[in-house]
C-alpha positions in Angstrom: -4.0 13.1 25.9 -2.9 15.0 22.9 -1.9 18.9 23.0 -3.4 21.3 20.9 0.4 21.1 19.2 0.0 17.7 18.4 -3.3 16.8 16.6 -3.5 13.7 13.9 -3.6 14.2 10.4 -6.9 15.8 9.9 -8.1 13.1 7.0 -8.5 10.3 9.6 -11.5 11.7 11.7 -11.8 10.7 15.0 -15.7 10.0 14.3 -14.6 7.0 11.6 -12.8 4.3 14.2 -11.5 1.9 11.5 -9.8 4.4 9.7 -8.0 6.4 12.5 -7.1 2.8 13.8 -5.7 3.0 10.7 -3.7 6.0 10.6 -2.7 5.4 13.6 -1.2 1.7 13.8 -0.4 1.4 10.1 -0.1 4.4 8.0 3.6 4.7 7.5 5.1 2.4 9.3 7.8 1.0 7.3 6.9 -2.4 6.0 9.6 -5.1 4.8 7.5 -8.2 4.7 7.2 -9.4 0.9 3.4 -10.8 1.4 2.5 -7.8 3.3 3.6 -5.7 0.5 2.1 -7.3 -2.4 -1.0 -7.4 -0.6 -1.1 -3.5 -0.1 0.1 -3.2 -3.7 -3.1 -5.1 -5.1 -5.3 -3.3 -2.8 -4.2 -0.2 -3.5 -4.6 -1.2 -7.5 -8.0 -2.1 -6.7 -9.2 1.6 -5.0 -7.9 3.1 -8.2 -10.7 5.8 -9.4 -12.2 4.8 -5.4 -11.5 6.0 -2.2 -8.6 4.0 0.4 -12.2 4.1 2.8 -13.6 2.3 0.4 -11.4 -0.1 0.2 -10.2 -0.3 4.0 -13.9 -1.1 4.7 -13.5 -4.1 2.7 -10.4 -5.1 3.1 -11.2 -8.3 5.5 -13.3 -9.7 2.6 -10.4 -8.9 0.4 -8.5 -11.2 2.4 -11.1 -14.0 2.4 -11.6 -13.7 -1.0 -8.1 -14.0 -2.4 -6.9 -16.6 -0.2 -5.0 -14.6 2.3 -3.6 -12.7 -0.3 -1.4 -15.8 -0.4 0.5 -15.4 -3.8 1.2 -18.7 -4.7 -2.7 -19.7 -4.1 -3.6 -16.5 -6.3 -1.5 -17.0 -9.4 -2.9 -20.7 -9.6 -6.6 -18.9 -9.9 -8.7 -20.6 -13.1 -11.3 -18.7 -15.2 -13.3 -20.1 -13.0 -12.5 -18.8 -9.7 -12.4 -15.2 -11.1 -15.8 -15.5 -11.9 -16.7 -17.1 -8.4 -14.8 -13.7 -7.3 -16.9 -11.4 -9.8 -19.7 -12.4 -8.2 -18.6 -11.6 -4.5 -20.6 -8.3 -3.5 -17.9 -8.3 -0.3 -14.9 -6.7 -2.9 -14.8 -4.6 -5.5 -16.0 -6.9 -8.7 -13.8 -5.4 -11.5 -12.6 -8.4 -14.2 -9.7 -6.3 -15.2 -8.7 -5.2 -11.4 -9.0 -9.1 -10.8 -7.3 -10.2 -13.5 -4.4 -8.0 -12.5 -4.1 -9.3 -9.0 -3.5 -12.7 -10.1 -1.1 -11.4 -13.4 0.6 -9.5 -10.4 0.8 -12.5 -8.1 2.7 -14.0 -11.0 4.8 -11.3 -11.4 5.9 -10.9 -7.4 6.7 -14.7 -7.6 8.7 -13.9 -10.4 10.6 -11.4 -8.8 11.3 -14.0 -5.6 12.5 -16.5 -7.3 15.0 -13.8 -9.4 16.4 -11.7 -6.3 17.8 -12.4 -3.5 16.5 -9.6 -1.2 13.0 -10.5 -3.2 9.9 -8.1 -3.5 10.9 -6.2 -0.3 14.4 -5.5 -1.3 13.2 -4.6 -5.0 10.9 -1.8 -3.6 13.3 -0.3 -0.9 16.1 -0.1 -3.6 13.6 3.0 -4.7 14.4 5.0 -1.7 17.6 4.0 -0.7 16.9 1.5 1.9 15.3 3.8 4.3 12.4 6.1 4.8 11.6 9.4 3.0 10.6 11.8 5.5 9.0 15.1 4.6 8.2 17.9 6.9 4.2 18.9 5.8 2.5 21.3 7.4 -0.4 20.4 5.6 -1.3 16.6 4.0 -2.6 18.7 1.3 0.7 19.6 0.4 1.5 16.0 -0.3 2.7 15.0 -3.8 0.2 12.8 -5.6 3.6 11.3 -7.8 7.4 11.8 -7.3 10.5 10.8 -9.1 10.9 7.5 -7.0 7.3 6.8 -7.2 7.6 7.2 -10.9 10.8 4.9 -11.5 9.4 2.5 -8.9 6.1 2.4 -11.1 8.4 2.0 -14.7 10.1 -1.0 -13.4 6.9 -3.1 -12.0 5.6 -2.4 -15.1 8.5 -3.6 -16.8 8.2 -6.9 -14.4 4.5 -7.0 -15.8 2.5 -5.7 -12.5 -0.4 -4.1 -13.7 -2.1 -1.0 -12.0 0.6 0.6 -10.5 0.8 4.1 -12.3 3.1 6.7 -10.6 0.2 8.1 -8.9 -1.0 4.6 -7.1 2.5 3.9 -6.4 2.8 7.2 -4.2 -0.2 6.3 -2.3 1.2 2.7 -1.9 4.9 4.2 -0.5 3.4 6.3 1.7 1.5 3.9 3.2 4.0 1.5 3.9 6.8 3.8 5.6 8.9 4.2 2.3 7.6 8.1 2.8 6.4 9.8 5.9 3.7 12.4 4.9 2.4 11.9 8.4 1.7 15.9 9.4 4.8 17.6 11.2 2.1 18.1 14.1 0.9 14.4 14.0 1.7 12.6 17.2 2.7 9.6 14.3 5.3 11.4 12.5 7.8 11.0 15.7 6.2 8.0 16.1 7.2 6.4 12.8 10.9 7.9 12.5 11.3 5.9 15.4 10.1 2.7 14.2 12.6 3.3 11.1 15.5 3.7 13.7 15.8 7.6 12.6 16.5 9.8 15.4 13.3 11.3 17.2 
């Protein structure tokens, strides 16, 4: 039972199951796997000008759809394919939002065969190795972009990912642990400093 000191970050209702299941077994929670990571980098290029809901709602079709979001299957996809896929009512049918997951695919092969800490490494290097971790009162106080977020969007741009503005890029660190904008309140913000090994 929670206290009336500890109460989840109030943009995850408790009415809407899948998305406090969400924010509470994902959001955050540092993430090192490479795959794992360019999945929730495409995803999160695909909400842009949507909402996460949105695309958390789909998100198991996504992952049909694109093959597992299995890199090496994606950056193989034919002119063909992307039309099979612009014709799938289960994702969100944008050619150029497509067309970028398989460009990026390309690109996060690119940058495994290159380094030797590969895509995971690449994307820590941003914060230093370990977690950000802000003290908010308030998840409106949030930053939409921050320095890190913005040289972390330069250089996959410069590696040729494609939808991965400053902004985007925020969204996508904080969801994978690189930042903890989990409420000081939240039950999760402990929660997830303890997963990064900080101490509680």
């Amino acid at each position: 039972m929670t206290s009336t000191n500890e109460l989840p970050c109030p943009w995850a209702p408790p009415g809407d199951a899948l998305y406090r299941r969400y924010h509470d077994e994902e959001w955050g929670v540092p993430e090192r796997d490479d795959r794992a990571l360019f999945e929730k980098l495409v995803l999160d290029g695909f909400q842009a000008g949507l909402s996460w809901r949105t695309i958390l709602y789909k998100r198991e079709n996504f992952r049909r759809a694109f093959d597992g979001f299995d890199p090496e299957k994606i950056a193989r996809y034919t002119p063909k394919k992307i039309e099979r896929l612009l014709k799938d009512d289960g994702i969100i049918r944008s050619r150029t939002k497509i067309e970028a997951a398989v460009g990026n695919a390309r690109a996060f092969l690119d940058v495994m065969e290159k380094r030797g800490d590969g895509f995971s490494g690449l994307l820590w290097d941003f914060v230093g190795g370990e977690p950000i971790v802000n003290r908010l009162k308030d998840y409106r106080d949030a930053p939409t972009k921050t320095p890190e977020s913005e040289a972390m969007s330069k250089e996959l741009k410069r590696l040729g990912f494609k939808f991965c503005g400053p902004v985007i890029v925020y969204a996508f660190m904080q969801a994978v642990g690189m930042v903890n904008d989990h409420e000081l309140r939240c039950p999760r913000h402990k929660a997830v400093r303890k997963l990064a090994g900080a101490v509680a």
